[in-house]
VOSE-155497 format. One line per 5 residues: number of its first residue (from 1); for each residue x, y, z of C-alpha. Coordinates in Angstrom, 1 decimal. Layout:
NUM) X Y Z; ...
REM end
This chain:
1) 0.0 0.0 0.0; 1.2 3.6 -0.9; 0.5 6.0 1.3; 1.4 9.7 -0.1; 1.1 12.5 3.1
6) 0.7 16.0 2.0; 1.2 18.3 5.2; 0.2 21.6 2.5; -2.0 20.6 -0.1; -3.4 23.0 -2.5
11) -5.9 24.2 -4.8; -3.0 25.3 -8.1; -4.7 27.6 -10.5; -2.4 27.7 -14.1; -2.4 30.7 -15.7
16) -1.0 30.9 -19.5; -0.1 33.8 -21.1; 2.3 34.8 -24.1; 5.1 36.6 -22.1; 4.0 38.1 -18.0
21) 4.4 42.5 -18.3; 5.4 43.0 -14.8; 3.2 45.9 -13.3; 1.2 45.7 -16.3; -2.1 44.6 -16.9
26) -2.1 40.5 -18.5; -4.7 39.3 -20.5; -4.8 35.3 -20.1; -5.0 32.7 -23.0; -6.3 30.2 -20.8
31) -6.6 29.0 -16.7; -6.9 25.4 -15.2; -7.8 24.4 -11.9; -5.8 21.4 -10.0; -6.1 19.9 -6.8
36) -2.4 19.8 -6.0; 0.7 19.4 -3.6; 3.5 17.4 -4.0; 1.6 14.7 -2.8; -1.6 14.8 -4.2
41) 0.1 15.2 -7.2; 1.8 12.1 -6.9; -1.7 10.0 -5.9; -3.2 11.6 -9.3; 0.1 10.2 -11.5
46) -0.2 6.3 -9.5; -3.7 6.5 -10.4; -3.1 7.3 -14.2; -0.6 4.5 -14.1; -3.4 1.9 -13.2
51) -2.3 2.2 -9.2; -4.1 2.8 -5.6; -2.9 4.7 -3.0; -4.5 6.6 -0.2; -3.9 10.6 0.2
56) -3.3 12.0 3.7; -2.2 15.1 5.1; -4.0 18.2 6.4; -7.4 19.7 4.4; -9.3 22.7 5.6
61) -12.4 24.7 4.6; -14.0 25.1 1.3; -10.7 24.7 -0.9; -10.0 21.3 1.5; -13.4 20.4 0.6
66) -12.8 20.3 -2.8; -9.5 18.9 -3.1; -11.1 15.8 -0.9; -14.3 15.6 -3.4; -11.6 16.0 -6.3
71) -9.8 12.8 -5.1; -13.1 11.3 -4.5; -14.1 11.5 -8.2; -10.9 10.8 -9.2; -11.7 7.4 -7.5
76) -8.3 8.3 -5.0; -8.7 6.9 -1.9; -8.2 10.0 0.7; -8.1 9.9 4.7; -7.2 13.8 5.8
81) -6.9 15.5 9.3; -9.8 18.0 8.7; -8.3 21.4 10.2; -9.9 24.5 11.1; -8.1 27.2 8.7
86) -8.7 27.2 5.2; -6.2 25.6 2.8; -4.2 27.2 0.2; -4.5 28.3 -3.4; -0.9 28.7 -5.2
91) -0.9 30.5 -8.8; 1.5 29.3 -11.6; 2.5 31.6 -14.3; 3.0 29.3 -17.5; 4.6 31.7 -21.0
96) 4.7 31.0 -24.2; 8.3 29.8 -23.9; 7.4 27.5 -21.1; 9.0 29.8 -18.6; 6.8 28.8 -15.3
101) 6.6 31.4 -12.0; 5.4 30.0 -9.2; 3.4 31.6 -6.8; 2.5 29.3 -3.9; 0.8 31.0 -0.3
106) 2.4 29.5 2.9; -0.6 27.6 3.9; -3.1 27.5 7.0; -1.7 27.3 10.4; -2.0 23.7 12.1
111) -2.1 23.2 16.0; -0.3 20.6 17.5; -3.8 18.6 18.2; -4.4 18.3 14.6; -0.5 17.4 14.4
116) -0.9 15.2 16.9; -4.3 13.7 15.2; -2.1 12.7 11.8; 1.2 11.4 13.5; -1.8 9.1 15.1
121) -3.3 8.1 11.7; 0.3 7.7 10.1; 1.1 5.2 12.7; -1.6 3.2 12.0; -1.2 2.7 8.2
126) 2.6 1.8 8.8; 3.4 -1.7 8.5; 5.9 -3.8 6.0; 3.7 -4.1 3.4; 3.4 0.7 3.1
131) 5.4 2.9 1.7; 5.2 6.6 2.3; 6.0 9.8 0.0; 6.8 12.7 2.5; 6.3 15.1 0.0
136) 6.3 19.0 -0.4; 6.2 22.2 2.0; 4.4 22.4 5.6; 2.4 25.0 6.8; 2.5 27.4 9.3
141) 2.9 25.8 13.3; 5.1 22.6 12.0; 8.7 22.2 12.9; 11.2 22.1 9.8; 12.0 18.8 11.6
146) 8.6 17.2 11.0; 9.9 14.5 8.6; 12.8 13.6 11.1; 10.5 13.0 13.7; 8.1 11.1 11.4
151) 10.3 9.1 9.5; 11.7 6.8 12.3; 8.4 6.2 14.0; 7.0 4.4 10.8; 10.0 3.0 9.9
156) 10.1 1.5 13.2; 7.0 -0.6 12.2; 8.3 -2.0 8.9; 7.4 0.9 6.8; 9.2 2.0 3.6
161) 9.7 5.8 3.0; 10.6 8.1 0.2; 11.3 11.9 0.5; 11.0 14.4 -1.7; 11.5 17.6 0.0
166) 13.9 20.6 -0.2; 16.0 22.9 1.7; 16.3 22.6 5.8; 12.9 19.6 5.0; 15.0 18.1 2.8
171) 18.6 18.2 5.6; 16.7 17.2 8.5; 14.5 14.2 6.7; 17.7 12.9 5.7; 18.8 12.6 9.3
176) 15.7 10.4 9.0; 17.3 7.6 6.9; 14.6 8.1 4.3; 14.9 4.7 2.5; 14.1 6.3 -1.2
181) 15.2 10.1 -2.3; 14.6 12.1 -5.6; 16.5 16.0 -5.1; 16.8 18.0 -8.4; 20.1 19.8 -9.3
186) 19.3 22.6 -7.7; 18.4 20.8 -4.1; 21.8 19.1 -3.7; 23.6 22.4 -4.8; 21.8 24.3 -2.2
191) 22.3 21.3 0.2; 26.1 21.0 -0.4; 26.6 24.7 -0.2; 27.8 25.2 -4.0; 27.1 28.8 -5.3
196) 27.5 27.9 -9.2; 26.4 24.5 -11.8; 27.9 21.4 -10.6; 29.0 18.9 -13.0; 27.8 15.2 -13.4
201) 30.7 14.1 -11.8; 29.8 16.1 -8.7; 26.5 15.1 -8.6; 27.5 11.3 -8.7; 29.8 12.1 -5.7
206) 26.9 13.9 -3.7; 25.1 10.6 -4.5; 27.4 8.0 -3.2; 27.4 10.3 -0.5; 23.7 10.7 0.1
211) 23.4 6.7 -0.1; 26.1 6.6 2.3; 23.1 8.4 4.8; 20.9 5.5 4.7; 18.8 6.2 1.3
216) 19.0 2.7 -0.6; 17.8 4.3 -4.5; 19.2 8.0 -4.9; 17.1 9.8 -8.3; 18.5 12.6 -9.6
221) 16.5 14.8 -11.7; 18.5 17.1 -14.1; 15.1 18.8 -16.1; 15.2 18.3 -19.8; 18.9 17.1 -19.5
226) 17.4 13.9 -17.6; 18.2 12.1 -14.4; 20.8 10.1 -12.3; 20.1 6.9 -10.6; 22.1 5.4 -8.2
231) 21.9 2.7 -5.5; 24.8 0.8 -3.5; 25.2 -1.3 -6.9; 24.8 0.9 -9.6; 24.7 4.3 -11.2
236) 23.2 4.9 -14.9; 22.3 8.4 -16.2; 19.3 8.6 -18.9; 19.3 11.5 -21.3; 16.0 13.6 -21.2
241) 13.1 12.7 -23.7; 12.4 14.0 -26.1; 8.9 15.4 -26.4; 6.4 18.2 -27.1; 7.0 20.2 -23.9
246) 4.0 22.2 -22.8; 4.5 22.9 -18.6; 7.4 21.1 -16.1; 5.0 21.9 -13.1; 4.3 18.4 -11.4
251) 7.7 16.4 -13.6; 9.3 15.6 -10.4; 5.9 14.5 -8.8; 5.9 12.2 -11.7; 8.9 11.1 -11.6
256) 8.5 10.3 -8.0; 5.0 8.7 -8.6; 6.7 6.3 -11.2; 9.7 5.6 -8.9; 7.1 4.7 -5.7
261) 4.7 2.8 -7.6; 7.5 0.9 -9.5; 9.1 -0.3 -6.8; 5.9 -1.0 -4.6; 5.4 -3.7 -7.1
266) 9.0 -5.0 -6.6; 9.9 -4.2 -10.2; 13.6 -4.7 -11.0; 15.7 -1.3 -11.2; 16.3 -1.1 -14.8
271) 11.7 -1.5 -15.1; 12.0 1.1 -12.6; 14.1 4.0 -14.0; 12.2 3.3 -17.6; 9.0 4.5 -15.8
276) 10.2 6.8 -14.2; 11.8 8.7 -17.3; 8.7 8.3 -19.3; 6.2 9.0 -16.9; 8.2 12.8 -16.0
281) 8.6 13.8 -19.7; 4.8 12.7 -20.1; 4.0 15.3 -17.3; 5.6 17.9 -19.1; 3.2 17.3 -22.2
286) 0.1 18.0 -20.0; -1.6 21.2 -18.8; -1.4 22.2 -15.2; -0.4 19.4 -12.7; -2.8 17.2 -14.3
291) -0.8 13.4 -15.0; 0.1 12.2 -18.2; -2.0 8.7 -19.7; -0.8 5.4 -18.9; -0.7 5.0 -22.7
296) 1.5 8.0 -23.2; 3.9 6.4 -20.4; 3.9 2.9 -22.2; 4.9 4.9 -25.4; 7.8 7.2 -24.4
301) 9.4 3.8 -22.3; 10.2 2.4 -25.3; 12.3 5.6 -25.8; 14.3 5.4 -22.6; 18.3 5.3 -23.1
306) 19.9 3.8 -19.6; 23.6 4.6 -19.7; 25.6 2.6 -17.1; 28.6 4.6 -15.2
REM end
């Protein structure tokens, strides 16, 4: 059983316009409405795929509301801690050249009782037979620590995890021994302190060294250049896809969807990384954060190049 936890889910409007005139007035070709968060986004992607999982987290007022009768016809199983503030809305900017701004809102405030009330819930899905997806931001009246403190205690019980987080989340989860990992470029410079583009050969070295932390499968996603994979056995690089891009919002929450179901089914590494590439470069065809098709994914893996280092 997957179990995807989104602490700051969110209601993503996509706006698309030809080129944003900053302090000017902008006229919109179109906007789409998503039920989002790194989470939720990932839920949406296993479902596409042909896979269940059940979406927990926080959900407040109207905008929770919808995001939980979203999953609902979606057929997405969800279980969230129902808080009292209202739950975010985050605009994306998408341009005619596929530059994407991202405007997310910090989210409601949660009180430790309605912490409290999800550690609880967490607890009793963990087992050996779920895997978790710590995924995205946290709102307002949670510790940057949260995934530390969460990890161990279902881990304890047999549980699986995988993190997908960023900044002081990202550091402190890792302290966690998060058992699966996907940082972009960007994330491990900012984590290793380097102020300009690392190379490959740096990134394979922050790797090695992030497996030697306790993650068992390190992804490394480079954009349109592609991804690394690594575990204690191998490394193999696979050169980006080529397709008709439209928006990266919700790639990596592919590529993490693809990863988790993949190897909830025990599929060998080399099944894995082929569904992973196709299903992230199939998100980027799609509007919003809304998942590629299962057939689109079974076409571009036929297109997947996995280099061995």
């Amino acid at each position: 059983m997957i179990v995807t936890v989104t602490m700051n889910p969110a209601i993503d409007k996509t706006a698309e316009l030809d080129q944003l005139e900053k302090g000017s007035l902008n006229r919109l070709n179109n906007c789409l409405t998503d039920i989002g968060g790194k989470g939720i986004n990932v839920s949406k992607t296993i479902k596409a795929m042909g896979g269940e999982t059940v979406a927990t987290g926080f959900c407040g007022g109207s905008t929770g509301k919808l995001i939980e009768d979203t999953l609902e016809k979606l057929g997405i199983k969800s279980d969230f801690i129902s808080i009292s503030n209202e739950t975010r809305v985050n605009l994306k900017i998408v341009e005619g050249k596929g530059i994407v701004t991202e405007l997310n809102e910090p989210g409601p405030l949660v009180t430790k009782e309605e912490l409290k009330e999800l550690t609880e819930k967490l607890v009793s899905y963990a087992s050996e037979d779920t895997l978790f997806v710590f995924a995205g931001s946290i709102p307002k009246g949670i510790e940057k620590d949260i995934y530390l403190e969460l990890i161990p205690l279902v881990k304890s019980k047999g549980a699986k995890v995988f993190l997908d987080a960023d900044g002081e989340l990202f550091a402190h989860g890792l302290e966690g021994r998060p058992d699966y990992i996907k940082p972009n470029r960007a994330e491990l410079e900012g984590y290793y302190n380097k102020d300009y583009r690392v190379t490959e050969e740096e990134l394979l070295v922050m790797g090695k060294d992030l497996l030697s932390k306790g993650s068992s499968l390190v992804a490394i996603s480079l954009g349109q250049m592609g991804a690394l994979f690594l575990t204690g056995e191998v490394s193999v690089k696979c050169p980006g896809l080529k397709v008709d891009a439209h928006s990266t919002v919700g790639a990596g929450d592919a590529m993490v969807a693809a990863l988790s179901f993949s190897l909830d089914k025990k599929d060998d590494f080399a099944e894995s990384v082929r569904l992973a590439m196709a299903a992230s470069a199939g998100a980027v065809t799609t509007q919003g954060t809304k998942p590629p098709s299962k057939e689109l994914i079974e076409e571009l893996k036929k297109k997947v190049e996995i280099i061995y280092l």
